[in-house]
Steps between C-alpha positions, in 0.01 A plus 500: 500500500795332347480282195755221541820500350430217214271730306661612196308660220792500253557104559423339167232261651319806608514649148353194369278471740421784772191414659604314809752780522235752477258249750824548743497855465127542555490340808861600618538803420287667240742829507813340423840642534721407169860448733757746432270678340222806549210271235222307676298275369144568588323183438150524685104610345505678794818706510545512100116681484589705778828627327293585190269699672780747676677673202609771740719262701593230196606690141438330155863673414719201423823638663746223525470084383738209654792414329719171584849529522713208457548455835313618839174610503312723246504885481279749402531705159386858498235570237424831666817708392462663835156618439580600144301195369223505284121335626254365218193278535557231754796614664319900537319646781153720409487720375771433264363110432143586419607793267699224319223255552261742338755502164517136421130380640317623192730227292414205791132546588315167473261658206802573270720187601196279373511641203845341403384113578493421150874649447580311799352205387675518172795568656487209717385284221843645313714418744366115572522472095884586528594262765278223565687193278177267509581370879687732669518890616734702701198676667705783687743586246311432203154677658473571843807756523471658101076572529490733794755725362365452166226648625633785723749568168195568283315731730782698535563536158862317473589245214388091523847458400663697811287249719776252537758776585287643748460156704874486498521797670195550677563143709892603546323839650260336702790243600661843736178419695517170575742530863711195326700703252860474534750790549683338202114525286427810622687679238301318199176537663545899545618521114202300403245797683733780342474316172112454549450880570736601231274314253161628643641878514609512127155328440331799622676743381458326188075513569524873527455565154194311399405419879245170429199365664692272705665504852814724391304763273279534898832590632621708260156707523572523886890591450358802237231614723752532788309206680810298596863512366728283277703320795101406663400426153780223424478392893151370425533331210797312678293392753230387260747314282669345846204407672255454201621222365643344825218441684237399262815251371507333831101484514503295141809238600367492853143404446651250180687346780214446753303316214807298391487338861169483492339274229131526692543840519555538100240295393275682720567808361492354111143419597427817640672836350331720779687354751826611335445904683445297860834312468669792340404679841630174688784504341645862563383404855720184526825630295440859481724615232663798685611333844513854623531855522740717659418815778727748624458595872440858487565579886557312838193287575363098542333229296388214688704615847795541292661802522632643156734767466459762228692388191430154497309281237266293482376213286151451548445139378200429293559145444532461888195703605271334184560142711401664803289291676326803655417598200405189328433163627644189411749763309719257309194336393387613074147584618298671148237551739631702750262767577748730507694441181634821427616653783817328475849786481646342184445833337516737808234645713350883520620817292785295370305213353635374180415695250538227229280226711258464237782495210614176655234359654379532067816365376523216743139332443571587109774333518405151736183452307739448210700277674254304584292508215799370299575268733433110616722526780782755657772372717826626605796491245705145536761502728606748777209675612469880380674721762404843620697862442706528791335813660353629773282729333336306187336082479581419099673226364882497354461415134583207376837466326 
């Protein structure tokens, strides 16, 4: 089936907003050829479980990203150097992802991550101390976008003091994602992930002489015992530092948004704390903070009666396929009762579910209990409402200027 020809998923009113887009798609055309490109957008439950499920026909490897040119339509960047690339964590096939899985889940496991509630707490507490000016706080700069990597920075082992460094670069790296970058950006946003590894190498190499209890003393332990090597090493904690602080980010200004339009919805939840982990679940549902992940076609084959040649991408879209009405009635609906709360994508599905879900899931009801506990009321900055990151691939909010 053919989608018609006014769907655009780079127009700016589908950045803003893409769920009538991704309603179009659904019903449309669920396997959808990006023109003048070899990307589809795969928006259905159906066809974006389905995908999951056959890793023989649909990679993790992230081999190429869009890139705009100024004019015509966009291309596609390699990020496979002909094969030659690198695959860690999410963007690895088994059995190379669980052997890295296996290195950095001792650090995430739900049992350790509780114990550092009262550092994330403080930190939180910190942060709202620095830049709450008795009326007024810049929630995603000021909190939402500096706690998550916070976080991620001290169970690595990397300096509090690098953390506003790293979100520089780790949101200019994540930026090469997004389908939107320009030919003319491109340049910056590739420095930014060469400057982000070069940092995170000399880090470990520093560790390897007193390796510590900590994220990077676990990798320099594997590197020594011959486990992994140094390029794998600094390739993870990349993608922890990219994606770490990323998606939890959008969860925290996400969810603050959905109460700011909502003044029942707040004062329900000031009432009643335990209904903070409900809409926390609601809200990665409704504005997942990763609108999707990519998949590279491994051979000739089909999704949905599509046929896909081998080489081609695809972009599996969470955000589409969590407002599914097959998969959840009255989808656009915040429903904390849902019976089936949790089985929402917003942090992947299978062997390649997130392995920091219960970091941020943590951080984010830390850190909304506190907004609402210091709060009467939470609305939307005056003016212009906030806009979103222009992207394809993440849901979080532009900060303020």
């Amino acid at each position: 089936m053919t989608a018609s020809t006014d769907i655009n998923p780079f127009a700016i009113t589908n950045i803003e907003n893409p769920y009538p887009l991704y309603a179009s798609l659904r019903q449309k055309c669920p396997a959808y050829r990006v023109p003048g490109t070899n990307f589809y957008l795969v928006s259905s439950w159906k066809l974006v479980t389905e995908a999951l499920t056959r890793a023989e026909d649909f990679s993790s490897h992230l081999t190429g990203v869009l890139v705009h040119p100024a004019e015509g339509p966009p291309v596609t960047f390699d990020m496979d150097g002909n094969g030659q690339a690198i695959h860690v964590l999410a963007t690895a096939d088994d059995p190379s992802h669980q052997r890295h899985r296996k290195l950095v889940l001792p650090t995430l496991v739900a049992k350790r991550i509780r114990t550092l509630e009262p550092a994330i707490a403080d930190y939180a507490e910190r942060l709202w101390n620095n830049h709450f000016d008795g009326r007024h706080i810049e929630w995603v700069s000021a909190l939402a976008d500096r706690l998550p990597l916070q976080m991620v920075a001290h169970l690595i082992g990397l300096p509090e003091a690098d953390v506003p460094q790293l979100l520089t670069w780790s949101y200019d790296s994540t930026e090469l994602l997004s389908g939107l970058v320009s030919a003319e950006r491109l340049p910056e946003v590739v420095n930014a992930a060469t400057q982000l590894a070069g940092y995170l190498y000399n880090k470990l190499e520093a560790a390897q002489a007193a390796p510590g209890e900590n994220l990077l003393g676990d990798l320099v332990r594997a590197n020594t015992n011959g486990d992994i090597d140094t390029t794998v090493a600094v390739l993870i904690l990349v993608q922890l530092v990219g994606a770490g602080g990323e998606s939890t980010a959008g969860l925290i200004a996400n969810s603050a948004r959905m109460l700011a339009d909502n003044p029942l919805l707040q004062q329900e939840l000031r009432e009643n704390h335990e209904l903070i982990p409900p809409f926390l679940e609601e809200s990665l549902r409704l504005e997942s903070p990763f609108r999707g992940h990519h998949r590279h076609v491994t051979r000739d084959t089909t999704l949905g009666g599509v046929p896909l040649s081998a080489g081609s991408h695809l972009i599996l879209l969470w955000g589409s396929a969590n407002r599914d009405p097959a998969a959840f009635p009255d989808p656009d609906i915040l429903n904390m009762g849902r019976p089936n709360l949790r089985s929402h994508l917003a942090f992947g599905k299978g062997a390649h579910f997130c392995v920091g879900a219960a970091l941020a899931r943590l951080e984010a009801k830390i850190a909304l209990t506190m907004l609402l506990e210091k709060s009467h009321y939470v609305s939307l900055t005056d003016g212009a409402p906030p806009e979103w990151v222009p992207s394809l691939f993440v849901r979080r909010h532009r900060v303020c200027s």
